[in-house]
C-alpha positions as CSV (number, residue, x, y, z in Angstrom):
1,X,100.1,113.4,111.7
2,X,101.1,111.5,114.6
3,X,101.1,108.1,112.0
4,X,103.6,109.7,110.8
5,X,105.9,110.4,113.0
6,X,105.5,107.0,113.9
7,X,106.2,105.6,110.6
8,X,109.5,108.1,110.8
9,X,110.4,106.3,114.2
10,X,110.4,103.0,112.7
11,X,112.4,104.4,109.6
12,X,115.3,106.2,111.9
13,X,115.4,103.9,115.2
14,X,113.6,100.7,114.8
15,X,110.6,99.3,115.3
16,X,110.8,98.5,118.9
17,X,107.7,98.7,120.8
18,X,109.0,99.0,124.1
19,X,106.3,97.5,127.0
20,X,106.4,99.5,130.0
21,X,104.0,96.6,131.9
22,X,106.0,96.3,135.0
23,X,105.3,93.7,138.0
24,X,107.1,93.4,141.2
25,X,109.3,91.0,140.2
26,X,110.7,93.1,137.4
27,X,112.1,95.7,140.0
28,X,115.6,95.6,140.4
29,X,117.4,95.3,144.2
30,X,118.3,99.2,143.7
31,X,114.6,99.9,143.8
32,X,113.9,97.7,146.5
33,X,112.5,99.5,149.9
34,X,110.5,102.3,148.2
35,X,106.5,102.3,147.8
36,X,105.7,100.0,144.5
37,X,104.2,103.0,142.4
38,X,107.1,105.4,143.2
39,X,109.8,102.6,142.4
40,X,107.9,101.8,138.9
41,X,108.1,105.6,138.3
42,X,111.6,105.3,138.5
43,X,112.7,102.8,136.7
44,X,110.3,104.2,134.1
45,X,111.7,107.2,133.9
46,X,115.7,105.1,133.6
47,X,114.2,103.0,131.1
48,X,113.5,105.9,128.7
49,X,116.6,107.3,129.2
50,X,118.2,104.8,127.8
51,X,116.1,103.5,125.0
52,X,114.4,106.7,123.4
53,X,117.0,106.7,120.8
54,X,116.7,102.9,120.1
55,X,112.7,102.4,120.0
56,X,109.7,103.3,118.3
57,X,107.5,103.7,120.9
58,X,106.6,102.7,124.4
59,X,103.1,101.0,125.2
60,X,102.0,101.0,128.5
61,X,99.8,98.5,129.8
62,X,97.0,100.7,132.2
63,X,96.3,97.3,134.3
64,X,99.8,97.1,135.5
65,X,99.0,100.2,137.2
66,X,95.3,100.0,138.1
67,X,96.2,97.2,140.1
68,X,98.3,99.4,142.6
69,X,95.7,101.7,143.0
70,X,94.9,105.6,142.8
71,X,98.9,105.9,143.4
72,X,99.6,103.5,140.8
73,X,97.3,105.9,138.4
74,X,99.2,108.6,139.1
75,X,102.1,106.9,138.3
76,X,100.8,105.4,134.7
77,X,99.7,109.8,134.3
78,X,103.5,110.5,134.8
79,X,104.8,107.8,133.1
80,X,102.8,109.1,130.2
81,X,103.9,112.3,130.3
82,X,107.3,111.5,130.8
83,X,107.6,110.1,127.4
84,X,105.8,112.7,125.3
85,X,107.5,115.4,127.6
86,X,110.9,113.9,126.4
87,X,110.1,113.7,122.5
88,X,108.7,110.0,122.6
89,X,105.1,108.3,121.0
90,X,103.1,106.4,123.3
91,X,100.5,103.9,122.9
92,X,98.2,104.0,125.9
93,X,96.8,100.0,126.3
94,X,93.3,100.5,127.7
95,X,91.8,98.3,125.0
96,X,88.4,99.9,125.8
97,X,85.3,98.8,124.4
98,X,81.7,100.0,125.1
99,X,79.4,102.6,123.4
100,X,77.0,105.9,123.5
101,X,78.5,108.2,126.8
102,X,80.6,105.3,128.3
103,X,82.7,105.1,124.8
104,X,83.2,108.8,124.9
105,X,84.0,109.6,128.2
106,X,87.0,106.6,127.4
107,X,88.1,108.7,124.5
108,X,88.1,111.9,127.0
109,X,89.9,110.1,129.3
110,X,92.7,108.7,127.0
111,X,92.7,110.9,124.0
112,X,93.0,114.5,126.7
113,X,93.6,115.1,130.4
114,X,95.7,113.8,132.8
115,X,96.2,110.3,130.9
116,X,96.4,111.6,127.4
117,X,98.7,109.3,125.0
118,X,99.2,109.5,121.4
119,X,98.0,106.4,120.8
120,X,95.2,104.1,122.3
121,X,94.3,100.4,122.2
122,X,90.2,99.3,121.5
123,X,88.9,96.7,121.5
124,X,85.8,97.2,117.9
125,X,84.3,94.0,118.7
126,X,81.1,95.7,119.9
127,X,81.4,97.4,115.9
128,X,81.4,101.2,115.2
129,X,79.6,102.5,118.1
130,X,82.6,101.8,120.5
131,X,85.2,103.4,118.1
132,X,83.2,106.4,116.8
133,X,83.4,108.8,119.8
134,X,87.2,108.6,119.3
135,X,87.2,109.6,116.0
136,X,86.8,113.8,116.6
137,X,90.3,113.0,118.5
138,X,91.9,112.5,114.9
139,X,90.6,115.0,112.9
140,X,93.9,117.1,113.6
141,X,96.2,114.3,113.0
142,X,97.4,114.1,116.5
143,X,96.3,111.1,117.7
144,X,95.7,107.6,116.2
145,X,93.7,104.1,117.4
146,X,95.3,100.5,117.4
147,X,92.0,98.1,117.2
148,X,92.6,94.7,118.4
149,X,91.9,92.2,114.9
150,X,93.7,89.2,116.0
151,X,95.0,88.8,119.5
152,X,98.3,86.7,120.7
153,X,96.3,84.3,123.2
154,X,96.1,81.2,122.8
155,X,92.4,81.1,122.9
156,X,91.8,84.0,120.2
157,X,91.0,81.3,118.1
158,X,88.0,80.5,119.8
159,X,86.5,83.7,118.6
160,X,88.6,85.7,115.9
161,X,89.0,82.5,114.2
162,X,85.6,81.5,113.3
163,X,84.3,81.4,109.9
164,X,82.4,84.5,108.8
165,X,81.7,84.6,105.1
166,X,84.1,82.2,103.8
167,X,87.3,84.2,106.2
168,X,88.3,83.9,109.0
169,X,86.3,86.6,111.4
170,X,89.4,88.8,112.1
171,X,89.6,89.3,108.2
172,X,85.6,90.9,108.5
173,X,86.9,92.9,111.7
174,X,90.7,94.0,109.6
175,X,87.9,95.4,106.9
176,X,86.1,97.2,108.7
177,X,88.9,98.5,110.6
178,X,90.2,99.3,106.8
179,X,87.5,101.4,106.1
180,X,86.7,103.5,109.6
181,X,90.6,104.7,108.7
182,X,90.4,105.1,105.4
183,X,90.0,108.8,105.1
184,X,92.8,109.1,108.0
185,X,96.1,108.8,105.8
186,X,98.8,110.8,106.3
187,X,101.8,111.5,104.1
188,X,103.3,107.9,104.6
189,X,100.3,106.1,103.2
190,X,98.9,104.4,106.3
191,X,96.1,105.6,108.2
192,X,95.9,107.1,111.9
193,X,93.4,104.1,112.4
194,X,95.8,100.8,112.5
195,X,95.4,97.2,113.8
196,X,96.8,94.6,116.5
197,X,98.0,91.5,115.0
198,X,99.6,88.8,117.4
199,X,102.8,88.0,116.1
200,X,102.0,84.2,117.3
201,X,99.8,84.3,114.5
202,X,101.8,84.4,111.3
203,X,98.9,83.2,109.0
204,X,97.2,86.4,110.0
205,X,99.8,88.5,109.8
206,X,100.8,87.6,106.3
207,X,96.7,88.0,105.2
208,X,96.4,90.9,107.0
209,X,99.1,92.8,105.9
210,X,98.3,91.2,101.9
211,X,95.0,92.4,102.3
212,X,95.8,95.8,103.6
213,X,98.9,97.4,102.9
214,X,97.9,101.0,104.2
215,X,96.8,99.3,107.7
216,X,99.6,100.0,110.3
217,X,100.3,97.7,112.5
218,X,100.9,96.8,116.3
219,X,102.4,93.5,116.7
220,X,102.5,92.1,120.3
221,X,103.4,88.2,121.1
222,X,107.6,89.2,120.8
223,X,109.6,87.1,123.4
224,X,108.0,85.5,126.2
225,X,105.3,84.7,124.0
226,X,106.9,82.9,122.0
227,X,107.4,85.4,118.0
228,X,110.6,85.8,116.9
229,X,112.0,87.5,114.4
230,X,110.8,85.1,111.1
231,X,107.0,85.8,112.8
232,X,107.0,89.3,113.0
233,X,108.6,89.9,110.2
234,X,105.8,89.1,108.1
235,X,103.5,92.3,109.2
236,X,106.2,94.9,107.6
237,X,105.6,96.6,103.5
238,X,108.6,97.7,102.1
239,X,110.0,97.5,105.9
240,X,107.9,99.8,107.5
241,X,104.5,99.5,108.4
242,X,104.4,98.2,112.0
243,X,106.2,98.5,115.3
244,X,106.7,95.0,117.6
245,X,106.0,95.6,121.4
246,X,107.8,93.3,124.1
247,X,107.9,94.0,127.7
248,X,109.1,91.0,129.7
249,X,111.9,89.9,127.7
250,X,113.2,93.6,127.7
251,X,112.0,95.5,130.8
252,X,113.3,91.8,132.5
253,X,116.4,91.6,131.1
254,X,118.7,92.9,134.4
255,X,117.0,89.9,136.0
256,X,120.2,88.0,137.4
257,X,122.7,90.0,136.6
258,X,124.9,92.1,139.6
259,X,124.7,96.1,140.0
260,X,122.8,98.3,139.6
261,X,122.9,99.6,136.1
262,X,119.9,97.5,135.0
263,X,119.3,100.4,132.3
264,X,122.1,99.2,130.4
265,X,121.1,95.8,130.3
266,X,117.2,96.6,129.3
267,X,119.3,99.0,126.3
268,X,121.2,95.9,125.7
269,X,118.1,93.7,125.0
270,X,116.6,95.9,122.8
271,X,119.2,96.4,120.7
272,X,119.4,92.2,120.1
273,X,115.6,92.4,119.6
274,X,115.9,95.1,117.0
275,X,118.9,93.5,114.5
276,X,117.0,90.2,115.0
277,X,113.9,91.7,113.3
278,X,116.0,93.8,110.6
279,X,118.1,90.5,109.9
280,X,114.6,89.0,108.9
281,X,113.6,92.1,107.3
282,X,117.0,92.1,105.0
């Protein structure tokens, strides 16, 4: 099962969730000059080279590349493919959300063809009818969901914080996310069905992960927003159990400095990300 390969990942090379969300400002001098979606493909492509032995996983963020248009598609397609082609797990982050034939061409769209990952991001807010038409995707193990339970933003609380029940509302959305993957386990204990938890929310990490030690996790919020090590830290069982994405403070960390071997400096950053989380793992 694909859950578990992930879980493996974590165990042999980190739990680096490597963001592939690139802007224009993230491209460095030696890409300057070419077309935006063919310089993104690029450094994609350098990026991977150098960190596939040193991550978990690479997300990529579809917006970053819907907002350079049908080229920019084609270049999130490729980058996908690129990293399943060289051995890697991606988490494609559509965060879709709708139901009946809308929800299942999404889960065509992202779970097969041209923009197949292993991995997609939902949003179950709308409840089971916009995360059942996914679920015939994972019947063979070989592809798994990351449903959004309590978000980084600031303004989550608005929402995933309101009382439902005596809990917090995330804990009602973690339960049912619970249960949709409960007959999805693989050999490593955690289901193919797992949740996003904001590392900027601690509290909900540590409930979450109390409440649910079979849930795998997807912690964003690492770096420029502000978790660190001590937050993160909280979402891992036995030190496994999640992966933590950054983008900006890796995919950015060349920024300023001369040459063009802006790979080794991204490779650099994650390596400082990863023994950060282990020393607050230890």
């Amino acid at each position: 099962m694909v859950i578990d390969r992930l879980a493996e990942a974590v165990a042999t090379r980190g739990p680096v969730c490597m963001g592939l969300d690139p802007t224009p400002d993230l491209i460095p001098g030696s890409l300057a000059g070419l077309p935006l979606p063919e310089a993104v493909a690029r450094f994609n492509r350098k990026i991977v080279d150098a960190t596939l032995d040193v991550v978990a996983c690479y997300k990529v963020q579809i917006a970053h590349y819907e907002a350079m248009g049908v080229e920019g598609l084609r270049c999130y397609a490729e980058t996908l493919r690129y990293i399943r082609g060289a051995g890697g797990i991606v988490i494609g982050d559509v965060k879709r959300g709708d139901i009946g034939t809308t929800s299942a061409m999404y889960a065509a769209a992202h779970l097969s063809g041209e923009f197949e990952a292993d991995f997609v991001t939902l949003n179950p807010y709308l409840g089971f009818d916009a995360v059942g038409p996914f679920l015939p995707y994972l019947k063979d193990g070989a592809k798994g969901l990351f449903l959004l339970i309590r978000t980084s933003n600031p303004s989550a609380q608005e929402v995933q914080d309101v009382g439902c029940g005596g809990r917090p509302l995330y804990l009602h959305v973690a339960d049912l996310v619970h249960r949709w993957g409960e007959g999805l386990r693989g050999r490593s204990g955690f289901s193919a069905i797992g949740g996003v938890v904001g590392g900027t929310c601690p509290e909900a990490l540590e409930r979450v992960r109390g409440a649910f030690p079979s849930m795998f996790l997807l912690v964003p919020g690492y770096g420029a927003q502000g978790a660190g090590g001590p937050e993160v830290a909280r979402a891992f069982v036995g030190g496994t159990g999640a992966v933590v994405a950054a983008s900006r403070s890796i995919i950015g960390a060349h920024r300023g400095k001369p040459g063009a071997r802006f790979a080794e400096h991204i490779r650099k950053a994650v390596l400082r990300m990863r023994e950060e989380i282990a020393r607050c793992l230890a």
